[in-house]
Structure formats: C-alpha cells, structure tokens
LOVEX-456086 format. One record per residue: y, x, z of N, C-alpha, C in turn; residue in three letters. Coordinates in steps of 0.001 Angstrom, whole numbers, plus 500000, padded with zeros to 6 digits. Example, Ala and Ser with C-alpha at 12.3 -4.5 7.8 and 13.67 -1.06 7.14 Angstrom:
// LOVEX-456086
494310513190507800495500512300507800496700513200507800ALA 497750512850507080498940513670507140500030512900507870SER 
//
This chain:
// LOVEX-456086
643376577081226303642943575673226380642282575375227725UNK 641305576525228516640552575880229603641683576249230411UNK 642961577044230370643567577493231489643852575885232219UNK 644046574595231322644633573344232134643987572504232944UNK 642419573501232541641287572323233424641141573133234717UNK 641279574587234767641205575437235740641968575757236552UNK 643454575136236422644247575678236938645837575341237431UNK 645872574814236053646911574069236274647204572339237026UNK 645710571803237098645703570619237685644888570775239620UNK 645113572048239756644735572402241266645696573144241734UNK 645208573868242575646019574441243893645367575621243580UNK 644236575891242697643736577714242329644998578630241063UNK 645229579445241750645993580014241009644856581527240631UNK 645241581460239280644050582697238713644141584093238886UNK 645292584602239399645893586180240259644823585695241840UNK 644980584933242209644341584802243574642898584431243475UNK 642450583724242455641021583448242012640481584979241906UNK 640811585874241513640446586904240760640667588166241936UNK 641302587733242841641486588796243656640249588470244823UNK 639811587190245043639236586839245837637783587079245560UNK 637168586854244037635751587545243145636366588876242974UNK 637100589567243106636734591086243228636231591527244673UNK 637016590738245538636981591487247028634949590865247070UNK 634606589594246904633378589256246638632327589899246929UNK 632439590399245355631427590993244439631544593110244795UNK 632175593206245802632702594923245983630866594852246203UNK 630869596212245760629173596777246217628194596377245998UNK 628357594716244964627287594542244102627003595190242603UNK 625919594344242536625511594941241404626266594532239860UNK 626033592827240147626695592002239533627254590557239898UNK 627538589831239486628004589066239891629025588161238492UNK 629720587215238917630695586244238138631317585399238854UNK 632158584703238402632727583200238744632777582546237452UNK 631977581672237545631623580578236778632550579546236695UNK 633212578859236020634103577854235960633636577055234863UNK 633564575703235356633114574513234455634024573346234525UNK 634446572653233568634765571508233431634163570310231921UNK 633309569442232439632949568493231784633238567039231115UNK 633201566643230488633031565018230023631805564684229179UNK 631128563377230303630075562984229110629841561657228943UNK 629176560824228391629807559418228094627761559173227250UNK 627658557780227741625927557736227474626206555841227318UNK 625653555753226080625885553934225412624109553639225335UNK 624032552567226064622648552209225580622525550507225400UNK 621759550501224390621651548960224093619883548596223551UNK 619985547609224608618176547336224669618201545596224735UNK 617192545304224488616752543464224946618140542944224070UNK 618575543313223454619284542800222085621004542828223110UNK 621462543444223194622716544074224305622778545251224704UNK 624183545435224833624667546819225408624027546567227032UNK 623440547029227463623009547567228680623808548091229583UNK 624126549612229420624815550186229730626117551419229090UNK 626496551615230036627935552623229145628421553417230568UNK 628372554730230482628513555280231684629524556254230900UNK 630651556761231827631537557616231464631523558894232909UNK 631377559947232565631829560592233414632623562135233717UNK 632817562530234204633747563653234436633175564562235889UNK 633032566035235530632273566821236302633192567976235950UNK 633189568954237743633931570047237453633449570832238532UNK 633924572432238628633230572835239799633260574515239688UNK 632801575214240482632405576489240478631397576633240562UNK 630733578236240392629810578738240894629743580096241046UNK 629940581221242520630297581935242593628960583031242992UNK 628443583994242310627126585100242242627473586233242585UNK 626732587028243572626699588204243657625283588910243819UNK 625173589912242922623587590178242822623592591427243159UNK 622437591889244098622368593491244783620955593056244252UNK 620416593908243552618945594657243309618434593178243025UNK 617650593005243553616759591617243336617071590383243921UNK 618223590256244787618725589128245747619834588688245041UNK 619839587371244849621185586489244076621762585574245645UNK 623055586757246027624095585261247357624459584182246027UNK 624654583024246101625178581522245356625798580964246071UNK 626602580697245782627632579545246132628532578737245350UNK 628607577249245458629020576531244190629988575255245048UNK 630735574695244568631472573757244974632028572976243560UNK 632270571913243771632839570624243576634262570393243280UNK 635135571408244488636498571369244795636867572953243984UNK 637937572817243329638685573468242792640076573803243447UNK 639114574889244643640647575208245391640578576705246136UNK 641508577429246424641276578821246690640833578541248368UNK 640779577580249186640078577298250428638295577148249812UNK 638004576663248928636490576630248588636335577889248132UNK 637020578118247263636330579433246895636582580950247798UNK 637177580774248593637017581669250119635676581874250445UNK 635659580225250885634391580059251585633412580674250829UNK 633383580324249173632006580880248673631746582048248619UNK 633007583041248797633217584302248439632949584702249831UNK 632989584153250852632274584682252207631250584273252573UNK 630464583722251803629060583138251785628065584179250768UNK 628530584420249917627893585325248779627116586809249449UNK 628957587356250119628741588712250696627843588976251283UNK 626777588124251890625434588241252977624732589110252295UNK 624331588626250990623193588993249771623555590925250289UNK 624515591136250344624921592903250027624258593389251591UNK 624209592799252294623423594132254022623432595552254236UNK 625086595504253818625544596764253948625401597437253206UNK 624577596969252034624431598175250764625227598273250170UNK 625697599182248846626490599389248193625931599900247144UNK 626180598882246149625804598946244368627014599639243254UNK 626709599408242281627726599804241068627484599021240050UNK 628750598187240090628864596441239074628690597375237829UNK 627690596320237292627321596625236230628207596335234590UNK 628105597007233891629167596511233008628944595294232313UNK 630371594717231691630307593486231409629807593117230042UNK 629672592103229746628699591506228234629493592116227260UNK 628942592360226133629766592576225029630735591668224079UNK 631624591406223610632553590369223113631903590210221564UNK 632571588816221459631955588320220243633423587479219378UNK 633315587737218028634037586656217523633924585353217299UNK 632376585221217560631992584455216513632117582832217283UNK 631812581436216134632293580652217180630903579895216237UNK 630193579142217347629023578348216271629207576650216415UNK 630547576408216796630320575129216770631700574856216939UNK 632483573442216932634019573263217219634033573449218217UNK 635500573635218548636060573211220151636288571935220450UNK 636474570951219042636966569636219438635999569208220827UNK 636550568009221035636163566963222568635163565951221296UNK 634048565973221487633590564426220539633943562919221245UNK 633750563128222456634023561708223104635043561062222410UNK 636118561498221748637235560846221205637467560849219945UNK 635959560544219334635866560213217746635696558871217462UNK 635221558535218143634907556707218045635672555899219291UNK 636380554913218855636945553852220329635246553413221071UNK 635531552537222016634567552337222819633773550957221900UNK 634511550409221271633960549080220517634002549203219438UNK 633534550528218789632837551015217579631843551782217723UNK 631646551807219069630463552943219710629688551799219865UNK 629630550454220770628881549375220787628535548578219472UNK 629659548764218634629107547654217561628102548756216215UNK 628207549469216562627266550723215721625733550084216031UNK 625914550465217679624554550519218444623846549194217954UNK 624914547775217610624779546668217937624013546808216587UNK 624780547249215400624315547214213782623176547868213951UNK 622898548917214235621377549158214538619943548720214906UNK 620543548248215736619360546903216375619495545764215697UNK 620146545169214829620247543962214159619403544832212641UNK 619744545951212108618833546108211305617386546581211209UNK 617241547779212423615946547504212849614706546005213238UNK 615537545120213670615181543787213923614405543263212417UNK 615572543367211468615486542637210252614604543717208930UNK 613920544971209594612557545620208295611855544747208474UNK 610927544630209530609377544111209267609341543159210713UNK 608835542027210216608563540517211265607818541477212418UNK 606934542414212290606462542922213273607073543459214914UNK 608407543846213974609231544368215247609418543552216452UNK 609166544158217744609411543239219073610114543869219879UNK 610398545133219638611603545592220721612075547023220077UNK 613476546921220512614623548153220007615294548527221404UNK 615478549530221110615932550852222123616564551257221177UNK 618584551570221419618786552585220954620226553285221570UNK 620190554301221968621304554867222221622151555997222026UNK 623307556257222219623873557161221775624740558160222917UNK 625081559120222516625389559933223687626150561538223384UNK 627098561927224583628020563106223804628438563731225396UNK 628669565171225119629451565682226294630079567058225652UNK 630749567189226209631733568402226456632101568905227381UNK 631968570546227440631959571485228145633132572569228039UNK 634239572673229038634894573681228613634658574854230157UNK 633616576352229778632883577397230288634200578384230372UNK 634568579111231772635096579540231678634705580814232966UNK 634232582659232330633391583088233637634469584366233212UNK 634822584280234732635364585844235054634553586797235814UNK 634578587955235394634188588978236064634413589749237101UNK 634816590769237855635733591809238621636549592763237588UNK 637465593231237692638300593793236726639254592790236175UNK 639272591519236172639605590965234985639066590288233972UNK 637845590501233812637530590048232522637366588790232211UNK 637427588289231081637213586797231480636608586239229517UNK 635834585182229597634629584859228553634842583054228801UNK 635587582937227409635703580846227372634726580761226159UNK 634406579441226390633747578577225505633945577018225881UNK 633652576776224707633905574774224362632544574067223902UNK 631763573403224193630536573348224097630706571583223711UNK 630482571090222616630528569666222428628756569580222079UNK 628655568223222500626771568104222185626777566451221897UNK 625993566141220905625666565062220598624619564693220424UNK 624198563387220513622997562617220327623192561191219816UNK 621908561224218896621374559349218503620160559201218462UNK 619812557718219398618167558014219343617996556612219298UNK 616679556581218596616299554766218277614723555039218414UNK 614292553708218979613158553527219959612805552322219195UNK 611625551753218509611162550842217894609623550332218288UNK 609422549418218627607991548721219001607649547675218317UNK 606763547732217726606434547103216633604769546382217411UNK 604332545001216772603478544003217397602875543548217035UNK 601159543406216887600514542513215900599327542091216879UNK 599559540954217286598370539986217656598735540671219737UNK 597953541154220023597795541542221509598393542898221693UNK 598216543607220245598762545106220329599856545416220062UNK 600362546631220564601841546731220254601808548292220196UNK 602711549087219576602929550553219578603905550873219213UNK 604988552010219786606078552685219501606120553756218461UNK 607536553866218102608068554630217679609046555092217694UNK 609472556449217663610969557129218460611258558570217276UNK 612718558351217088613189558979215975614833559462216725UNK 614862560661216965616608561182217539617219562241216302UNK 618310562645216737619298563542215961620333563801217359UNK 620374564699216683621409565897217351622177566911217092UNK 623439567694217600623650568733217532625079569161218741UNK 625224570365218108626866570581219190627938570453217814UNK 628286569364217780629414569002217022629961567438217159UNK 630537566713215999630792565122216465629907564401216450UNK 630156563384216353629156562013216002629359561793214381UNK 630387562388213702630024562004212150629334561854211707UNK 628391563063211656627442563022210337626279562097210919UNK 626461561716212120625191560890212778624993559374212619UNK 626588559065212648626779557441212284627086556707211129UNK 626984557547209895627041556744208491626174556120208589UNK 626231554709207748624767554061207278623700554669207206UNK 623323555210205982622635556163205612622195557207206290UNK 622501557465207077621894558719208384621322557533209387UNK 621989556551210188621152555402211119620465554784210514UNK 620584554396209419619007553454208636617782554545208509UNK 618227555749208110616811556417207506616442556986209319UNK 617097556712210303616402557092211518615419555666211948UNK 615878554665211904615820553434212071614527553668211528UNK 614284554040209892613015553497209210612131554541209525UNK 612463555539210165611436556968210101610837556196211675UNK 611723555437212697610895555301213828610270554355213598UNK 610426553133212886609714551918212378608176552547211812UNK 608502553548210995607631554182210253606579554699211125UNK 606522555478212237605663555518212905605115554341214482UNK 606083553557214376605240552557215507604348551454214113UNK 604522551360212586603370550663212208602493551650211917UNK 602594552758212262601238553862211743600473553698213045UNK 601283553315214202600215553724215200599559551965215473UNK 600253551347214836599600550261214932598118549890214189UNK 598049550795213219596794550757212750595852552043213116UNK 596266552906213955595950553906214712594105553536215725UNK 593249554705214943591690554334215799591819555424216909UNK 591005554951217764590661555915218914590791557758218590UNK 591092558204219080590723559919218805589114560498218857UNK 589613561299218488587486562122218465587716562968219761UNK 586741563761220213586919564739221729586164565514220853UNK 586576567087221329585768568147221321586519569254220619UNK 586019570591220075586555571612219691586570571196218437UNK 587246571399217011587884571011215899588932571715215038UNK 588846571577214139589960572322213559591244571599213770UNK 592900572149213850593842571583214313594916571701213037UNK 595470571098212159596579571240211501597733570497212755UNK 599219571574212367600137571227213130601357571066212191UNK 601599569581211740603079569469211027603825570408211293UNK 604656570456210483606528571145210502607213570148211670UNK 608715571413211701609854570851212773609067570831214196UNK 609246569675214661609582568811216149607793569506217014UNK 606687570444216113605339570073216766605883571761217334UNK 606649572272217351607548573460217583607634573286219016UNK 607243572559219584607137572155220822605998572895221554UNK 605245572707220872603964573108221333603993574823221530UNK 604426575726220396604945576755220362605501576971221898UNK 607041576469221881607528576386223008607435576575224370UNK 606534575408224912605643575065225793604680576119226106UNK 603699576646225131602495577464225233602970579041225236UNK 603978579216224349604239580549224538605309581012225335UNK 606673580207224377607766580631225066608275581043226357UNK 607808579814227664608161580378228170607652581397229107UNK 606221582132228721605600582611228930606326584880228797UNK 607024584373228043607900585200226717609828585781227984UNK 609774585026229024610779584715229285611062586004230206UNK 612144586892230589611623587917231142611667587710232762UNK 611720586739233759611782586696235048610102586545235393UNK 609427585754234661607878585728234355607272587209234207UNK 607746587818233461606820589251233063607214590833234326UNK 608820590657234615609310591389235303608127591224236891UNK 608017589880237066607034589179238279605795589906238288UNK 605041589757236970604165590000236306603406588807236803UNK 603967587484236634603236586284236686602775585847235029UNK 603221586354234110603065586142233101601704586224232371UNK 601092585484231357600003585882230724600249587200229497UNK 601568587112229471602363588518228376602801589387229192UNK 602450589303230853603269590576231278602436592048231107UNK 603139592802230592602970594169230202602161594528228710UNK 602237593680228220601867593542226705602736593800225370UNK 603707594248225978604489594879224677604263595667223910UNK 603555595436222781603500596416221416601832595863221211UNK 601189595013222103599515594672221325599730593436221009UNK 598474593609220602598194591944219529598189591123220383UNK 598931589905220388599036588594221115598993587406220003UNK 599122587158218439598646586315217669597974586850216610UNK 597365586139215974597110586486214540598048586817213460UNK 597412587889212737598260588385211247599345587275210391UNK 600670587925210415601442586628210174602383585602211219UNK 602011585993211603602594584836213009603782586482213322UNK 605042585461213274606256585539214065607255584459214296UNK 607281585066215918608057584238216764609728584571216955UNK 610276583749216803611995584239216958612339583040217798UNK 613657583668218556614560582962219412616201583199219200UNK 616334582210218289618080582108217786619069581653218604UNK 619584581937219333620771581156219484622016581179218981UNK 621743581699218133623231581678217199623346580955215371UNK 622556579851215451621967578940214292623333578105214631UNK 623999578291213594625295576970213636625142575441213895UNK 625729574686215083625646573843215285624577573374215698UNK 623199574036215938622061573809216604621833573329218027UNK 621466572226218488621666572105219663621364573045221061UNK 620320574147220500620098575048221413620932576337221554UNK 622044576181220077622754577357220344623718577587221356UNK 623845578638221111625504578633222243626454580350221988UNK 627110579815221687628266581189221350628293582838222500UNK 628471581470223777628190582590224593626965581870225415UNK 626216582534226377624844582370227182626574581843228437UNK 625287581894229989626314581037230729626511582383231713UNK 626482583380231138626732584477231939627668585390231038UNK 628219584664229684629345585639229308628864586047227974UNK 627167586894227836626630587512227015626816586833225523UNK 626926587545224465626836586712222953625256586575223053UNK 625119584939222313623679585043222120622903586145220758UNK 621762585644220651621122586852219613619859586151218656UNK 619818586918217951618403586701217116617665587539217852UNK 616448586985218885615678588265219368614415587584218481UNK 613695588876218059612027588704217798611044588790218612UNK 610532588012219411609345588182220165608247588303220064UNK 607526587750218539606282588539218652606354588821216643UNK 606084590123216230606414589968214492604952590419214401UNK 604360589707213146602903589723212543601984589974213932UNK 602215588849214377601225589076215685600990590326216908UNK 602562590954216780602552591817217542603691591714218747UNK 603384591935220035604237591390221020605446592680220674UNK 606645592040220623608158592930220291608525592943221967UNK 608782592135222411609830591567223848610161590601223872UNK 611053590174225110610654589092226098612010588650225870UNK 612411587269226447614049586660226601614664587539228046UNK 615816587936227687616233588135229088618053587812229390UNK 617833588110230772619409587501231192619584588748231952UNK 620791588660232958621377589813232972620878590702234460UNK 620207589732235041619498590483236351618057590988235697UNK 617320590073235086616162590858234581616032592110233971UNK 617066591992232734617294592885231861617452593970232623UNK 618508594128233804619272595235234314617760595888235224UNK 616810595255236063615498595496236795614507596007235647UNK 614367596024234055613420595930233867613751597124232972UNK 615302597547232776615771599131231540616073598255230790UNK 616331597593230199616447596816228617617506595971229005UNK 617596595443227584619625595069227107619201593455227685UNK 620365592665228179619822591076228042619916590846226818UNK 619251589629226296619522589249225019620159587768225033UNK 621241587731225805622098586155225390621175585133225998UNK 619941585068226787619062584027227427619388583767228698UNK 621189584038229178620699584170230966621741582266230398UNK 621128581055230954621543579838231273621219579261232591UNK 621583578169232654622016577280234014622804575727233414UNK 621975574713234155622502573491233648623691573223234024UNK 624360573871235157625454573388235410625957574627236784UNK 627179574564236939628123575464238161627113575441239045UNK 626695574062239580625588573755240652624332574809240527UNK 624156576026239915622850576378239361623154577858239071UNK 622048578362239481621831579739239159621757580331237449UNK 621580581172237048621308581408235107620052582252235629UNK 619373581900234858618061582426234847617749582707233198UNK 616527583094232878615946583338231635615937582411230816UNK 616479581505229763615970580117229079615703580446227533UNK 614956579568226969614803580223225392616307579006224629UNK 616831579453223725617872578621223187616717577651221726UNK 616961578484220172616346577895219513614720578784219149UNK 613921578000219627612389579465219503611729578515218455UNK 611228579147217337610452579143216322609897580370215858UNK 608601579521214940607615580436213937608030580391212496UNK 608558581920212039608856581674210735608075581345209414UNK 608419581029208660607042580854207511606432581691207108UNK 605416581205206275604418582024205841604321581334204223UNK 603053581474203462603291581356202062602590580550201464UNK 601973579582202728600994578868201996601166577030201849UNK 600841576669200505601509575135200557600669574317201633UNK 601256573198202307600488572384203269599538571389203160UNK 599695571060201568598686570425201225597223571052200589UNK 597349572375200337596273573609200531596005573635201640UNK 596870573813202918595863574026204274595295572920204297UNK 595818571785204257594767570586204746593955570483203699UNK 593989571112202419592517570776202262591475571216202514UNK 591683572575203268590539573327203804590477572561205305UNK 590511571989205809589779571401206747588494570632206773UNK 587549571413206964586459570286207165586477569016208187UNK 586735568928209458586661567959210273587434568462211262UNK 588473567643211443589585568157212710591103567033212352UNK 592030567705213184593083566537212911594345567182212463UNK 595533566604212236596390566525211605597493566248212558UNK 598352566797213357599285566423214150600653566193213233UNK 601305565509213674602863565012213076603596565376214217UNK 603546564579215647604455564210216205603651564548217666UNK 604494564729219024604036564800220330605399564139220592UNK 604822564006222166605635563466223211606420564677223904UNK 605383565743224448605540566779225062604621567177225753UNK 604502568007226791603434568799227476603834569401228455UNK 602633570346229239602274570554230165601874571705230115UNK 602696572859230581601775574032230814601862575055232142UNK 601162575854232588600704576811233214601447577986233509UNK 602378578468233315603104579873233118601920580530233376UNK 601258581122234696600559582047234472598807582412234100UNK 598436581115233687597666581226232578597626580808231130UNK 598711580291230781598682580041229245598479578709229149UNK 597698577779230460596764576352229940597752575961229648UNK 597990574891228522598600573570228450597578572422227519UNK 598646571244227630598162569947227238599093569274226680UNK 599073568749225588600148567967224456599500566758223762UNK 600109565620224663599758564028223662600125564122222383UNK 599895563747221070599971563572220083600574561788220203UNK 601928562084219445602653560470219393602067560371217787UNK 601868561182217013601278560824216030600251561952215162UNK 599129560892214606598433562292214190597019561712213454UNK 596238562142212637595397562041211911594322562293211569UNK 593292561801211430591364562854210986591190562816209507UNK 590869564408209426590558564804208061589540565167208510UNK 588865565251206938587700565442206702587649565328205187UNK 586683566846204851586706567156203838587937567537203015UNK 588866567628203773589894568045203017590651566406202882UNK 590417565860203321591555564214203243591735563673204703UNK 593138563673204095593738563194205722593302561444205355UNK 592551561351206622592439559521206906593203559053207647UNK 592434558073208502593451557579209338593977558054210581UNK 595210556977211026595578557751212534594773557142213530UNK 595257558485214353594329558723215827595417558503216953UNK 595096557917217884595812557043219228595214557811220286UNK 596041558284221077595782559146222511595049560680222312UNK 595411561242221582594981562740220747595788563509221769UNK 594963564302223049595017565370223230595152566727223118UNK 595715567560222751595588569009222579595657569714223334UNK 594444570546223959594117571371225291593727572993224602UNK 594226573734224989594165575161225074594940575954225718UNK 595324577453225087595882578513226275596792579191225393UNK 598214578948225655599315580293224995598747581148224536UNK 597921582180225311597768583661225060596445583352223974UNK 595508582566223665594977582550222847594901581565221492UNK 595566580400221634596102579724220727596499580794219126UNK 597211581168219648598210581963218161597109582997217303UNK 596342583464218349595290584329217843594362583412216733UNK 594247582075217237593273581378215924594395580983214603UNK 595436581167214577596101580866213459595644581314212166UNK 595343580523211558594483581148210040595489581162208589UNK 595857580394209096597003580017208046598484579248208117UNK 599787579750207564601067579187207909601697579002206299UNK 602138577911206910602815577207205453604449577662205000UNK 604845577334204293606210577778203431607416576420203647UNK 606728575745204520608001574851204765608339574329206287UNK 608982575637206680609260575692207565610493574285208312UNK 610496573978209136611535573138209957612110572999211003UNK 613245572926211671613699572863212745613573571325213137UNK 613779570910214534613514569755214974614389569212214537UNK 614601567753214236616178567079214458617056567035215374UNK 616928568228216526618136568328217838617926567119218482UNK 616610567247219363616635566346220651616087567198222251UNK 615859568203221524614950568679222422615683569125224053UNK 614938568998225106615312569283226316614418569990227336UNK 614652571157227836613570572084228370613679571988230120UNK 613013571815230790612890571941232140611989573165233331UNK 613028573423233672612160574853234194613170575093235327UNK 612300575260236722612643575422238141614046574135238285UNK 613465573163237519614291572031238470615670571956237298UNK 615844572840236190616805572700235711616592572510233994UNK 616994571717234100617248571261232562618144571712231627UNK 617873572059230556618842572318229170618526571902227549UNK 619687572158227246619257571550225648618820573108224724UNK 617862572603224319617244573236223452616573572730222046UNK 616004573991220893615718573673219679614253574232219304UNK 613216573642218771612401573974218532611628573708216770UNK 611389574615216858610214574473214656609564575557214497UNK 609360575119213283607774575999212457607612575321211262UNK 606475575943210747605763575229209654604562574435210222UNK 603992574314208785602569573650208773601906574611209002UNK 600922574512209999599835575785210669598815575177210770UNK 597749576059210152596424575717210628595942576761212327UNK 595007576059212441594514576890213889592985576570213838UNK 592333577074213486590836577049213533589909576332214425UNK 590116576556215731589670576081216567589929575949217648UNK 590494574110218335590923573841219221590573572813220330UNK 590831572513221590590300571352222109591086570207221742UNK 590681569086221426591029568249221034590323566910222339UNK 591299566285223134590784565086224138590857563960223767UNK 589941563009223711589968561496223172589311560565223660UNK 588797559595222663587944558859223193586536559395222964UNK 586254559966222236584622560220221983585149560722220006UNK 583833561016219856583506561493218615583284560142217491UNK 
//
C-alpha cells in the first residue's frame, strides 16, 4: 500500500533508495530512512459559521546516522534520489572517520492497533459542515445562558514507511481523529468556559452520532455553568483530591517526562540513577502503554520501527525504568521500549511517553473525599508547566472544588497546583478503583516537537499540597 506514495509517483526507485542508506549509514552505529506520507483536513466553526476548512497533504524524508552520541539528520520535502544523495552526503560527517557496528534491527510485530483505512473519506465535505453546524445550533438552544460556541473537528493520516541497511523495511498506517466543542456560557458581566474533546486513531464514526455530540455538547455546557457559579480559590498547603481520566495530566507533566531515558542517560533528571528506590508511596504504579487499541497515544510501531510495549515505570512505589528509544537504550545497556517518536520526517525520534497512567487501587472515591478535612477537589486542568530537572511544576485547575469535612462544596476559579514530580507521589495516601483514560485529546510538547498522546488514573488523594489562589 505505501509502495504508491513512495515510489511509484516519483523518480525514487527503492533498489537505489536502499543502496544509497546503506552506502550512508557504513560505520555507523545506527541509523534509518524514514519515509512519510500524510493527509490532514481541520473544520472549524465559531461566531455561528464555518470559519475555516483547511486540507492538506505532506510528504518527505528523513535520513539518520548515529555514531556513539552524535545524530548526522537530514530531511527533505522532495522525493527524489538527487535529495536523498544529498542527505546521504550530509549525514556521513556525524562518522569522523570512525567506524561502528549497525546495530541490530527492531523486533517484528503482528500486531495492528488501529485500521489502515484513510478517515478523511468518511464524511463528504457538506456533512462535515452541517454536523459542526447541528452542533452549535444545539449547544445554542440548552440554556439562554449560552454566548459563544467553538467547535471543531479534525483527522489525519499517516502512511510510515522506515528502512534500514540490509533491507529491512517496517510500514504503518496511522489514522487520528478528533471532536472538540468549546462553550461560554454568561450571566450579567460574567462569563466562563467550558471545553469537552474525543478522540482516537480510527474514523469519525463513533464520534458523530447524535448521542456521542450532544452528551459532549452537555458535558462542556456542564462545566462553563459550574464555573459560572465558581468562588475565588483558597492559597496555601491543603489536602488535594485528583478526579479520574483527563487530571492524568498532571501525572504526565510531573513525572513522566522526567521517566524519559535521554533525561536520566544526561543525568539531568530528578530520577536519574534511581532505579530500584522508593520514588512514590505504597501502591502507586505507573505504566506506559502504547499498545491500548485505538488509543490516541498508541502506535503499532514507534517512528523508529520498534513494536511499542507495556513498560512499568514505577510498581508500588518503586522506580522499575525509564522510556527509551533506540540511541538511549543502545548508550545506557538496556532494550528500547517502543518510545523512540518524532512529529514528523522534519524531526529527529527522541524519547516520548505514548499512553502513561496510574493503575488503580481499591478504594471508593466517595470514601476518599470523605476523609478530607479542608482542601480541594480537582476535576479538570488546562495543563502545565514543569521543570525536567527539578520536578517543579504548576497546573490551572479548569475545574475544581472545596471540601471540608468530608463535603465537596462549591467551585473554585483560578486553583493553582504547585509542587515537585519527585515528591508529589510520595504523599499519595490513597487511590481509588475507578480508574480512567482521558477522552483522546491529549498533545505533548517537548524540544519543539509535538505529539499525540494519552493520559489517566484514578481518584487520588495526596495529603499535602500547594494550592495558589486568591487567599484563604
């Protein structure tokens, strides 16, 4: 299937592609040729209209050769054995006369976690607008309050195609979808949002029935009138409950990529050289899936060939190991584990986490919150801010709550959460039994490059945290 995007519509013929990444890559360590071809297509409709509708089409190389710790790169646009010359005599610098022994190639997989179909060509173009259109006409028509809708929809496809030296060669078909609705709701001078997405790597089906866009529709409605009656936040140290699914973020953010192995190999890490001691509290384990069917963070193969994996990174609060890709892994003795990605040909693969969560634990969530004396209740964030090599981060709360005495009251508006990866997990006192994955929106950014990713957990208590606000 990718042979027609690679090959047959250029002037690269794949006997000469392949002769040209062997001569390359002679005397490295490792290396690939990366081959990409894309389609992605993005509908948005705001101020009561389609806005915009962008279609596009992306293709390209990216050609690696790795000696010891130095990555030569070279990537192009043009799909032709004159570019990829060039890159293949651009690479060779990285080697300075040394001479390595290519390392062997990823291991093969059967497995497939998502279709090959193309989604772009499930819906015509004026059933993609009049969806968007039905959306916003029913969001409009819940509650007189409503004053503005955001909502859009969105899909791409990827057909990955990486050869090795020898021959070898590793395809994949990567379809990704999205729906997201944005609701602002208005009473008197005040106004406050709410934002509700879905996702995965498959079609737009299961996303555009009625019944799947209304109950997104009412879940974002649902929180721009919560925050409309939303009081100031409290400041200070506090006890912290953290909803299920989407607060998996925070996880993410604070630990993960802390967890990642180009960080620890550095030893920029707050986990570097901590394998086998306590890094959370009793109970707490961390996993990184990428092989969860249809998950938006999964992926069949990583972008270096490798099958992804179930790795465990930290079990009952004990550090296991780190994410790795295939230069770390090879510098540090240890296997990669399916984490080496890159947003695009244009881009190196580095360490990325796919789907990272905390598995459950046994306790109901309406038991943890009733042991709270005074502290808050998180639902929902925006996202955050952290530190790699000290742990700090910082996470707005888009939605969230003060208990006391064991009863959740009301919501809290501009709720801060300030602490440190490496000690966060250690106050975990208690984890709940209903665990969740996000609804597939999530998107991770690290050294300039972006990817789709998945994040959850349960309901967790954490004993004691900073909490930023307005006052007490």
């Amino acid at each position: 299937m990718s042979e027609s995007y690679f090959f047959s519509r250029t002037d690269l013929d794949r006997s000469r592609a392949q002769s040209i990444l062997d001569e390359a890559l002679k005397g490295a360590d490792d290396g690939e040729l990366y081959l990409e071809y894309g389609q992605s297509e993005a509908f948005v409709f705001d101020d009561n209209r389609l806005k915009t509708a962008n279609f596009d089409v992306n293709q390209g190389f990216g050609l690696r050769a790795v000696c010891g710790e130095s990555t030569g790169y070279a990537h192009a646009s043009e799909l032709s054995e004159a570019a990829l010359k060039r890159a293949g005599n651009a690479v060779q610098a990285v080697k300075s006369g040394r001479g390595g022994t290519m390392s062997g190639g990823p291991a093969r997989t059967n497995a497939k976690l998502y279709p090959e179909e193309n989604p772009l060509g499930d819906l015509p173009f004026e059933a993609k607008a009049k969806l968007l259109s039905e959306i916003n006409d029913y969001a409009r028509s819940r509650d007189s309050r409503v004053r503005q809708v955001s909502c859009s929809l969105s899909g791409s496809w990827e057909a990955v195609e990486i050869l090795r030296p020898g021959g070898e060669i590793v395809r994949d078909f990567r379809p990704l979808v999205r729906l997201n609705v944005s609701v602002t709701a208005g009473e008197n001078d005040r106004q406050e949002s709410g934002n509700y997405g879905v996702g995965g790597r498959e079609g737009y089906a299961r996303f555009i029935t009625p019944d799947a866009w209304r109950g997104q529709v009412d879940e974002a409605l649902r929180q721009a009138l919560v925050n409309l009656e939303a009081e100031p936040a409290p400041a200070g140290e506090m006890e912290v409950v953290l909803g299920p699914g989407w607060t998996g973020v925070l996880l993410h953010e604070a630990v993960g990529h802390g967890l990642e192995g180009d960080f620890n190999r550095k030893g920029t890490s707050a986990f570097a050289g901590r394998i086998g001691e306590r890094v959370a509290a009793p109970g707490v384990t961390v996993v990184d899936d990428g092989t969860i069917m249809g998950r938006r963070g999964s992926l069949t193969v990583d972008d270096e060939g490798t099958p992804t994996s179930r790795t465990v990174l930290i079990e009952d609060g004990i550090l296991k190991g780190y994410l790795q890709d295939r230069l770390n892994a090879r510098l540090m003795g240890v296997a990669a584990t399916g984490n080496g990605r890159r947003e695009s040909f244009a881009h190196q693969p580095m360490p990325r986490m796919t789907n990272t969560f905390m598995l459950d634990g046994d306790k109901d969530p309406e038991e943890i919150l009733r042991t709270v004396k005074d502290g808050i209740y998180a639902v929902n964030f925006s996202g955050g801010q952290v530190d790699i090599t000290s742990g700090k981060f910082v996470f707005n709360c888009t939605e969230a709550y003060r208990v006391k005495n064991g009863k959740v009251g009301a919501p809290i508006k501009n709720a801060a959460l300030i602490g440190d990866g490496p000690s966060v997990l250690t106050k975990v006192s208690m984890i709940g039994n209903d665990f969740a994955l996000d609804p597939g929106v999530g998107v991770c950014g690290k050294a300039g490059q972006g990817v789709p990713v998945g994040v959850g957990q349960p309901t967790i208590k954490i004993d004691r945290m900073t909490v930023g606000g307005a006052g007490a």
